[in-house]
C-alpha positions in Angstrom: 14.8 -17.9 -31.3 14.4 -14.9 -33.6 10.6 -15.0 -33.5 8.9 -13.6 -30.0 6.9 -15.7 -28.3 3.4 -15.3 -27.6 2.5 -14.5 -24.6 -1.4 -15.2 -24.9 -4.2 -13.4 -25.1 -4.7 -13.6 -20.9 -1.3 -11.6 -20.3 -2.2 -9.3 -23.2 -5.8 -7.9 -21.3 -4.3 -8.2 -18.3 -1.6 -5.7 -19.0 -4.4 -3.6 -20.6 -7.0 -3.3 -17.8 -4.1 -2.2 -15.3 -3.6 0.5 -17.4 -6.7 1.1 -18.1 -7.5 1.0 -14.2 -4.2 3.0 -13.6 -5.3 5.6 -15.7 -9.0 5.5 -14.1 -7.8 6.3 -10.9 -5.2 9.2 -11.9 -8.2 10.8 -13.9 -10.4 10.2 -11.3 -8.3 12.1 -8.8 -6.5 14.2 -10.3 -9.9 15.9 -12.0 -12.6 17.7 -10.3 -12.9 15.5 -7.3 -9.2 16.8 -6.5 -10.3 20.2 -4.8 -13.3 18.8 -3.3 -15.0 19.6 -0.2 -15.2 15.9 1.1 -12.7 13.2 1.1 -11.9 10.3 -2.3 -10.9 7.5 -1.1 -9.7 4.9 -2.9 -9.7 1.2 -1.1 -7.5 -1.1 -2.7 -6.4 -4.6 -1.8 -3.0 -5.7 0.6 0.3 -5.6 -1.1 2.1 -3.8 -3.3 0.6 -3.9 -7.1 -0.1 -1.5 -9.7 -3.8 -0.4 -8.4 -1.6 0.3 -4.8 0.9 2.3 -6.5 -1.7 3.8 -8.9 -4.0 5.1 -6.1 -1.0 6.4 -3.9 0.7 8.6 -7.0 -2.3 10.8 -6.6 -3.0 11.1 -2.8 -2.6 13.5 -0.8 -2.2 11.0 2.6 -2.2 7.5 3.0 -4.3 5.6 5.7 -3.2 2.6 6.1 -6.2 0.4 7.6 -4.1 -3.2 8.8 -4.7 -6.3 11.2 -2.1 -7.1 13.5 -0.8 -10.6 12.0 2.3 -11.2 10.5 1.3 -11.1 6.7 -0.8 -8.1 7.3 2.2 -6.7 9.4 4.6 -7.2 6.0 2.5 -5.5 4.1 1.7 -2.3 6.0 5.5 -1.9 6.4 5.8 -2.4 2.5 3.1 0.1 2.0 4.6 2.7 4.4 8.0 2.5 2.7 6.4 3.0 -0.6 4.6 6.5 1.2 7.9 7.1 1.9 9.7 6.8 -1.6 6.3 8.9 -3.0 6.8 11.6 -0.2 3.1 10.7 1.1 2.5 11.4 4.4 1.2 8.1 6.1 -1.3 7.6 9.3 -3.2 4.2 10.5 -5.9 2.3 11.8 -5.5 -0.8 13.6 -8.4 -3.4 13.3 -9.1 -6.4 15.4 -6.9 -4.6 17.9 -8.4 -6.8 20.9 -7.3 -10.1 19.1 -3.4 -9.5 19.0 -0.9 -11.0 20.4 1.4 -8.9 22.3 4.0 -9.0 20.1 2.5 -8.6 17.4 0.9 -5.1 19.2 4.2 -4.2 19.4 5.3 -5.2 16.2 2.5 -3.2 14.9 3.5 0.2 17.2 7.6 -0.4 16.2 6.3 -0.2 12.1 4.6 2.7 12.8 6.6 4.6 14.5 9.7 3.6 12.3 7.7 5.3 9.8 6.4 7.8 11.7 2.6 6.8 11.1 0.5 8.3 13.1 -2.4 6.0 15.0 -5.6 7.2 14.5 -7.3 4.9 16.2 -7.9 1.1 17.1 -10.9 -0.7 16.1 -11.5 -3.5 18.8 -12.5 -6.8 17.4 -16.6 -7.2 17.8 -18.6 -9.5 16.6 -21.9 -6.4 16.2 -19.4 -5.3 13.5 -18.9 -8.5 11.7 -22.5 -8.7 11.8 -23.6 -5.1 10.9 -20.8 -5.0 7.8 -22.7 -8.6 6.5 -25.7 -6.2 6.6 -24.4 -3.4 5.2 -24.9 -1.3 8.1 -22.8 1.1 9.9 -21.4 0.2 13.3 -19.2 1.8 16.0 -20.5 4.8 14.6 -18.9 7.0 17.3 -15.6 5.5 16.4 -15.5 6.0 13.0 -16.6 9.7 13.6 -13.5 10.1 15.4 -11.3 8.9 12.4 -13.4 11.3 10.1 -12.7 13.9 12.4 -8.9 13.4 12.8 -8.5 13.4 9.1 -10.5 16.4 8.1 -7.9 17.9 10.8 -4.8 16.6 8.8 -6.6 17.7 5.5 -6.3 21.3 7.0 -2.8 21.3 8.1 
């Protein structure tokens, strides 16, 4: 056919708000919060998509936060590789630690080091965090000081 074909009006916003998000994101970070004295972070969802590649163009370090199941496995290794094509440094947090399987702990620790990401830490599977995240409270509080601390130190380096 000589004529295009309509792709519909769904395909059409969708395009749009990924840019629109895209360029959100890159504003957002690359504007005054870029210098500032506390930390932007930008959560975004498992896998590689556009709102992953969006938020990494911009970063200055990539924390990887994973599970240590197989899917979740794939994609941390997907999202250190694409660190590694952006030149983004990379570091991690394991959660649910205490519910692994062997090898997938070791799984987990050969991805990492492959790409030389750093472990901050390992969050232990607890039901008080389930339950205080529900509540929107904060738990492990010392924990989750220690991460804050470790990156502040990496900030500085």
């Amino acid at each position: 056919r000589d004529q295009p074909r309509s792709r519909g009006l769904g395909d059409v916003y969708k395009r749009q708000a990924i840019a629109s998000l895209g360029k959100s994101i890159n504003d957002f970070v690359c504007g005054s919060f870029r210098n500032a004295p506390y930390f932007v972070i930008i959560d975004v969802a498992a896998g590689l998509h556009c709102n992953v590649i969006s938020a990494l163009l911009n970063a200055d370090l990539v924390l990887c936060v994973t599970e240590p199941n197989p899917l979740a496995l794939h994609d941390f290794e997907l999202t250190l590789k694409l660190a590694e094509c952006l030149e983004k440094k990379a570091v991690t947090v394991l959660n649910k630690s205490t519910l692994a399987e062997e090898c997938m702990l070791n799984k987990f620790y050969e991805i990492a080091k492959k790409h030389n990401a750093e472990l901050l830490a390992e969050i232990p599977y607890s039901k008080k965090v389930e339950e205080c995240y529900a509540k929107g409270i904060p738990a492990e509080k010392e924990l989750f000081a220690q991460i804050i601390k470790k990156l502040e130190e990496l900030r500085c380096k």
